[in-house]
N, C-alpha and C positions, 0 to 999 in steps of 0.2 A: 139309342133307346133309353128310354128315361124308367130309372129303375121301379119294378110293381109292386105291390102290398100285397104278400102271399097268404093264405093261410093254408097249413099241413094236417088235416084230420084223419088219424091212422090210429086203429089200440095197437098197432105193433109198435113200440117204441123206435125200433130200428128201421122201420120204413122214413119214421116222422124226422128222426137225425139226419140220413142222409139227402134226402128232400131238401131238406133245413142247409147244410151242410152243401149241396148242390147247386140248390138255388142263390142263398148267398153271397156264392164266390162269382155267379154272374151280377151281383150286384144288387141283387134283391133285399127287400125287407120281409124277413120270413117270418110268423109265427107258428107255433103248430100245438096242436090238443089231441088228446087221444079217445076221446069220444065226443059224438053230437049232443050232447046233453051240456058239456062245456065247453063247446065249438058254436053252438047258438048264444051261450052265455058271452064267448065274448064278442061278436057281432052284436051284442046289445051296445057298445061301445066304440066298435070301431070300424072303419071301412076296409074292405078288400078289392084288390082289381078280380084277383084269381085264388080260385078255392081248391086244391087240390082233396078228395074226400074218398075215404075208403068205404066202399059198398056193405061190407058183411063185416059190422059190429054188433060187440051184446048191447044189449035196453036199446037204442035211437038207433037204427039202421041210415046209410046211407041216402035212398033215396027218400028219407023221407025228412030225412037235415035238409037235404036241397030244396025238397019243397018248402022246408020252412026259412029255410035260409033266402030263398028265392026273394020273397017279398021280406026282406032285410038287406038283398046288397040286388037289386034289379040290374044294375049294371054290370054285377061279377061274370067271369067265366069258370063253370065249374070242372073239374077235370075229375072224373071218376078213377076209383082204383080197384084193381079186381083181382081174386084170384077163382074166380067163377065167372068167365066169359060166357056160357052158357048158364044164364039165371035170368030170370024176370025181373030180378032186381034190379039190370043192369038196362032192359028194356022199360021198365019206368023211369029211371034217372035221366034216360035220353029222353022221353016223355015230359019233364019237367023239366028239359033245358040243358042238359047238359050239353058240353061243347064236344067229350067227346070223352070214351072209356078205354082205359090204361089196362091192358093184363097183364097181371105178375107173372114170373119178372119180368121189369121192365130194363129198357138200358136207358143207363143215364143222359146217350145223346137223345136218344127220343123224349126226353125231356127238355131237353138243352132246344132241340127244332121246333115244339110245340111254343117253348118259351119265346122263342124269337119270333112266330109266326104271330104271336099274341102281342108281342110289343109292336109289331108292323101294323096292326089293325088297330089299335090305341091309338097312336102316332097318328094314323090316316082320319080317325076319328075325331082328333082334337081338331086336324089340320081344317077339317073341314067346318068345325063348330067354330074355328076363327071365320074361316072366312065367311059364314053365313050371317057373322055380324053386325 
């Protein structure tokens, strides 16, 4: 699996580290922000495969980073994070594409599975965009 371009958007700092700190040691390229106000700021700059994105922050909320993030990384897969699994917010993020909502806590393998189920479909995506050429 060829390693992803992550980005980690949490105001909880210690969500954002271990994330960071998790995804990494699989091999990843991680970045991570603590709000959507400078998590679109760096998507002005750079590409991501997968967005991992916390739903209930103050000023920019989750689902509405994604919508704007959306038409800035069309090909990302965004990964919601929750610790209100019963909120609308979490029902528009799915609405705008999410791939699919995380509730707090989470365990680290369920990240670990999601990660690997993401680079399998990458993988099969390219495979396929070779040979269609």
């Amino acid at each position: 699996m060829r390693p992803l371009r992550i980005l980690v958007v949490d105001d909880e700092q210690s969500v954002c580290d271990l994330l960071r700190e998790t995804l990494a040691a699989q091999g990843h390229l991680v970045d991570t922000e603590t709000s959507g106000a400078l998590a679109l700021e760096r998507t002005e700059h750079r590409n991501y495969d997968v967005v991992f994105l916390d739903i209930k922050m103050p000023g920019l909320n989750g689902a509405e980073t994604l919508k704007r993030m959306r038409q800035r990384l069309p090909g990302a897969e965004f990964i919601m994070i929750t610790g209100y699994a019963a909120s609308e917010l979490v029902d528009e993020s799915l609405s705008y594409g999410a791939f699919v909502c995380l509730s707090k806590p989470f365990s680290l393998s369920q990240v670990a599975e999601m990660m690997e189920d993401l680079g399998r479909d990458q993988e099969s995506e390219a495979k396929l965009e070779i040979r269609s050429r």
